[in-house]
N, CA and C atoms as an extended XYZ file, in Angstrom:
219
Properties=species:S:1:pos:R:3:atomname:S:1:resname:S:1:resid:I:1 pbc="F F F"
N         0.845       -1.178        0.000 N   UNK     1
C         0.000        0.000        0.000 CA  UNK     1
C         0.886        1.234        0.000 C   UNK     1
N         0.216        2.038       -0.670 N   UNK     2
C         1.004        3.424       -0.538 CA  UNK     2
C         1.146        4.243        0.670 C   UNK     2
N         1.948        4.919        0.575 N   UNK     3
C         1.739        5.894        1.837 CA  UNK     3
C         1.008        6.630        1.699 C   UNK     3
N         1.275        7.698        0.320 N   UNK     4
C         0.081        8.613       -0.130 CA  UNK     4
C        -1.533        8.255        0.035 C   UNK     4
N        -1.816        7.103       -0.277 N   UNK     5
C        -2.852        7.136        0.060 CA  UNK     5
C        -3.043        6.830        1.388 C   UNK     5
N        -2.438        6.274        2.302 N   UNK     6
C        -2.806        6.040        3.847 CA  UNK     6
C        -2.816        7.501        3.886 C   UNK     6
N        -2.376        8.801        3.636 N   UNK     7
C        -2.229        9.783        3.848 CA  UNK     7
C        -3.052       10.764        3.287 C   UNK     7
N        -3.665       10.247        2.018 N   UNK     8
C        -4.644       10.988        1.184 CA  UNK     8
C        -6.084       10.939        1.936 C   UNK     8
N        -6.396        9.879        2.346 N   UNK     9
C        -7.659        9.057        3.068 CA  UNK     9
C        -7.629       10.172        4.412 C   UNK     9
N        -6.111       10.313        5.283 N   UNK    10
C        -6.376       11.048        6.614 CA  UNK    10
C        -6.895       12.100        5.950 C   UNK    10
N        -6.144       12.462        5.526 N   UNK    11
C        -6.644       14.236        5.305 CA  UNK    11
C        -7.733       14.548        4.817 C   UNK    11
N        -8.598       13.614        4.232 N   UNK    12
C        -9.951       13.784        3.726 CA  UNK    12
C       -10.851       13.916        4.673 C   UNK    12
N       -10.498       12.292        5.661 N   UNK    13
C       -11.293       12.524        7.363 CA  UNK    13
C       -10.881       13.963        7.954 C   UNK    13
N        -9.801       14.351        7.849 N   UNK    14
C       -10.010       15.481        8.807 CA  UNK    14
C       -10.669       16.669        8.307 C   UNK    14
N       -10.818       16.639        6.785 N   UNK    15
C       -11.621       18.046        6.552 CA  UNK    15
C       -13.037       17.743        7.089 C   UNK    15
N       -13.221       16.574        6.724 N   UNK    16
C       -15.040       16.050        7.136 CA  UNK    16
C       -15.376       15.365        8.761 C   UNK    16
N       -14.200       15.935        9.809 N   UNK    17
C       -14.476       15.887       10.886 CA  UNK    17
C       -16.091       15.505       11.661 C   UNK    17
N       -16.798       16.377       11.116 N   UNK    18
C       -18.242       16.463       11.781 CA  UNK    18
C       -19.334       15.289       11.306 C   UNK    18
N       -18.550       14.623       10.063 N   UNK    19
C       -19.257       13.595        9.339 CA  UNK    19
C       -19.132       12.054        9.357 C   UNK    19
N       -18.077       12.209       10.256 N   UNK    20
C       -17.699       10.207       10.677 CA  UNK    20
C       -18.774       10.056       10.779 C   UNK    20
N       -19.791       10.462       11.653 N   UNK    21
C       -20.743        8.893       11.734 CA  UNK    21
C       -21.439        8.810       10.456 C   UNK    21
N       -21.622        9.559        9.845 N   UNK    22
C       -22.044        9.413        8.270 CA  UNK    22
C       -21.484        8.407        7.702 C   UNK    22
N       -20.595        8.868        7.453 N   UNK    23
C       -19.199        7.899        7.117 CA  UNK    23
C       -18.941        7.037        7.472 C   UNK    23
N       -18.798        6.343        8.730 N   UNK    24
C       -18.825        5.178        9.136 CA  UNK    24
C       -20.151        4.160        9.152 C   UNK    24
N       -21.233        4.869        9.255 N   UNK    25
C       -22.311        3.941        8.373 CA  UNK    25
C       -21.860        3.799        6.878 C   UNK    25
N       -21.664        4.366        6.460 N   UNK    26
C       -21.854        4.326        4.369 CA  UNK    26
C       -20.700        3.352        4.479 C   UNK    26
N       -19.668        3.456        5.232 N   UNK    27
C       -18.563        2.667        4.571 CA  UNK    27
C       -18.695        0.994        5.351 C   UNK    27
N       -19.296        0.998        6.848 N   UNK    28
C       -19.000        0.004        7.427 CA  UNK    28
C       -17.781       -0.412        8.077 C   UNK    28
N       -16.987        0.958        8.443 N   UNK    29
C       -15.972        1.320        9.327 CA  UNK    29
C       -16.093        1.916       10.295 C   UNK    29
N       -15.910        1.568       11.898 N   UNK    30
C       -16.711        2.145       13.009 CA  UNK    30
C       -16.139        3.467       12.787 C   UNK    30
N       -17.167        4.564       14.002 N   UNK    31
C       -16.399        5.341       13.517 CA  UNK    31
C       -15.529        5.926       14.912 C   UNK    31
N       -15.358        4.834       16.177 N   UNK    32
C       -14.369        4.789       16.788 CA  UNK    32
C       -12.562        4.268       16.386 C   UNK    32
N       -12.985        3.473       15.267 N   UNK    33
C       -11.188        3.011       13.600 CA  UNK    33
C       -11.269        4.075       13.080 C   UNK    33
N       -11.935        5.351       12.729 N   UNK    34
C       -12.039        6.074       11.815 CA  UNK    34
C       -11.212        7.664       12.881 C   UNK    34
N       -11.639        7.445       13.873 N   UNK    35
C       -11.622        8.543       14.970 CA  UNK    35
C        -9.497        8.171       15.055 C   UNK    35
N        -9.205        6.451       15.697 N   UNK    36
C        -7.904        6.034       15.946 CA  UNK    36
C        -7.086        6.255       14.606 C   UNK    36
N        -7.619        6.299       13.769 N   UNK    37
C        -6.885        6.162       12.322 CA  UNK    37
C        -6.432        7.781       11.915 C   UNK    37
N        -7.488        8.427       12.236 N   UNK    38
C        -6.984        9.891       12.080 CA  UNK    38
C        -5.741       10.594       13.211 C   UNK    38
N        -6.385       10.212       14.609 N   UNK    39
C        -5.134       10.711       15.344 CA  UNK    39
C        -4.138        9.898       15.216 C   UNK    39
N        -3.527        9.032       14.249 N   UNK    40
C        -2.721        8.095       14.366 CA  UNK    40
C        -2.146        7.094       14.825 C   UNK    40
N        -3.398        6.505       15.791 N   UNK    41
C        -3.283        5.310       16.348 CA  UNK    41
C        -3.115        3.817       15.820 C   UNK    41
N        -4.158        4.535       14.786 N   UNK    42
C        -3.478        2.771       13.757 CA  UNK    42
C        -2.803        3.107       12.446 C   UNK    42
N        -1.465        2.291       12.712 N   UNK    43
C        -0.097        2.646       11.715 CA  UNK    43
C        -0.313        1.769       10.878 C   UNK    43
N        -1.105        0.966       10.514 N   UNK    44
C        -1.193       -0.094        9.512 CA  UNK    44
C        -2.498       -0.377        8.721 C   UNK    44
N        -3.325        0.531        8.567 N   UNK    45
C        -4.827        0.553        8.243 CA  UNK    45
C        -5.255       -0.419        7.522 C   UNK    45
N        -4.495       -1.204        6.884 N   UNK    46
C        -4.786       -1.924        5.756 CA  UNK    46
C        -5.570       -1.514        4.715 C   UNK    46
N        -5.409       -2.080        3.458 N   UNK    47
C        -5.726       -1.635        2.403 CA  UNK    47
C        -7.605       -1.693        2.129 C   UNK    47
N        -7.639       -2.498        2.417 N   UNK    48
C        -9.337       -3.313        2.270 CA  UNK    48
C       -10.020       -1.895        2.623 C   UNK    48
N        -9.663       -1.217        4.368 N   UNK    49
C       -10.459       -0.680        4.854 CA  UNK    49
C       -10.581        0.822        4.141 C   UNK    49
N        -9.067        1.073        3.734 N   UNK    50
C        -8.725        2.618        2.956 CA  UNK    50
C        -9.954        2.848        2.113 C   UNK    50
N        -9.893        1.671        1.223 N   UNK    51
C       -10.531        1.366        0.148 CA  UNK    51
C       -12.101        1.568        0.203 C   UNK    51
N       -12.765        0.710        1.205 N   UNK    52
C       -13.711        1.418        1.697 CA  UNK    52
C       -14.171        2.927        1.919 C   UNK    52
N       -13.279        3.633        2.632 N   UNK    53
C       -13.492        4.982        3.007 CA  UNK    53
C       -13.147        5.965        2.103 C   UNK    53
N       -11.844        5.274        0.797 N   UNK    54
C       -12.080        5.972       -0.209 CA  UNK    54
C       -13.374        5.911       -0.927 C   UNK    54
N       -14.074        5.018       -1.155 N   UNK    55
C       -15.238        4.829       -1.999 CA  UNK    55
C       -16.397        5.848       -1.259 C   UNK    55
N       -16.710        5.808       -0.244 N   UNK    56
C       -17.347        6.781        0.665 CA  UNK    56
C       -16.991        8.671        0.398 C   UNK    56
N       -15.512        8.640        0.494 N   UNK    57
C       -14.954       10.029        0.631 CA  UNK    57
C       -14.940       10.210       -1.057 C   UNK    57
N       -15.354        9.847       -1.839 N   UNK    58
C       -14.896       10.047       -3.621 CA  UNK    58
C       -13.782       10.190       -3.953 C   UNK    58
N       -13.031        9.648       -3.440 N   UNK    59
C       -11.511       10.127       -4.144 CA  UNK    59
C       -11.283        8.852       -5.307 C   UNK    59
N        -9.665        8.833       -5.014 N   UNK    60
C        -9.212        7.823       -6.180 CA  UNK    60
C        -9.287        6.696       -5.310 C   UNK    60
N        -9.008        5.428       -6.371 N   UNK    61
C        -9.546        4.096       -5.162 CA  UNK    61
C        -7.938        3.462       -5.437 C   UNK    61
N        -6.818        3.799       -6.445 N   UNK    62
C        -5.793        3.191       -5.756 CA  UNK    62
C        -4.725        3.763       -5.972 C   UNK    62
N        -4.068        4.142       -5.597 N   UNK    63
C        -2.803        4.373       -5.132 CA  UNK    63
C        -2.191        4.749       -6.353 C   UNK    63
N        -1.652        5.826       -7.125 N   UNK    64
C        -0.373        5.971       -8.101 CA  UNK    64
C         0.270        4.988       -8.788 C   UNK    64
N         0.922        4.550       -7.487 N   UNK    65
C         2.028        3.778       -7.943 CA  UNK    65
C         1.560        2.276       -7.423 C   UNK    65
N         0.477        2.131       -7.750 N   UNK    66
C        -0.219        0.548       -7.938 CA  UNK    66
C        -0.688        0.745       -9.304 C   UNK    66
N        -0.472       -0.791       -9.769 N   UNK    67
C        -0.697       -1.009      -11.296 CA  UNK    67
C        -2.353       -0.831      -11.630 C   UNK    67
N        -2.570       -0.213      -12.733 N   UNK    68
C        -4.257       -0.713      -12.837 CA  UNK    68
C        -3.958       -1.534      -13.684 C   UNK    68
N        -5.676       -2.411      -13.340 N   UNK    69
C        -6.314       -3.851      -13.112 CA  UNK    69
C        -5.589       -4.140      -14.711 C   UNK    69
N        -5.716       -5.388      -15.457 N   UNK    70
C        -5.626       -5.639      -16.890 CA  UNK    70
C        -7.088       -5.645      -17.571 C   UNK    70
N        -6.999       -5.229      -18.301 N   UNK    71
C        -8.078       -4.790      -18.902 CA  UNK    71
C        -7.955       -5.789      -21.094 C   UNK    71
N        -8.880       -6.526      -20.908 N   UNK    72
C        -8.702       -7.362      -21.895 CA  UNK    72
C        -8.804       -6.439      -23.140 C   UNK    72
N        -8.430       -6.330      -24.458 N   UNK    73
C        -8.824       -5.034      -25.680 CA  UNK    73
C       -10.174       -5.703      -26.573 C   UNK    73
């Protein structure tokens, strides 16, 4: 996993502070992981969950410097 995105994902939670519990319903991430993940309690978020909260927050869903999928022509 990237860093950027472990890092893209915080900074999204922190503009939308007032909206975890929103957020943690839509995504199915409490929003006591969502609360530890922002102050930096969990150093290892794993990818699965990013992924989730990216899909929730609209951003990009992977990482730069991860390959996209193969795509048959």
């Amino acid at each position: 996993m990237s860093a950027k995105f472990d890092i893209a994902i915080r900074d999204r939670l922190s503009q939308r502070r007032g909206e975890w519990s929103e957020i943690a319903q839509q995504s199915g991430v409490s929003h006591s992981w969502i609360s530890k993940f922002v102050n930096g309690r969990i150093p290892n978020p794993g990818y699965a969950t990013l992924e989730k909260l990216s899909a929730v927050l609209g951003g990009r869903r992977r990482a730069r410097t991860e390959p996209a999928p193969h795509r048959p022509a």
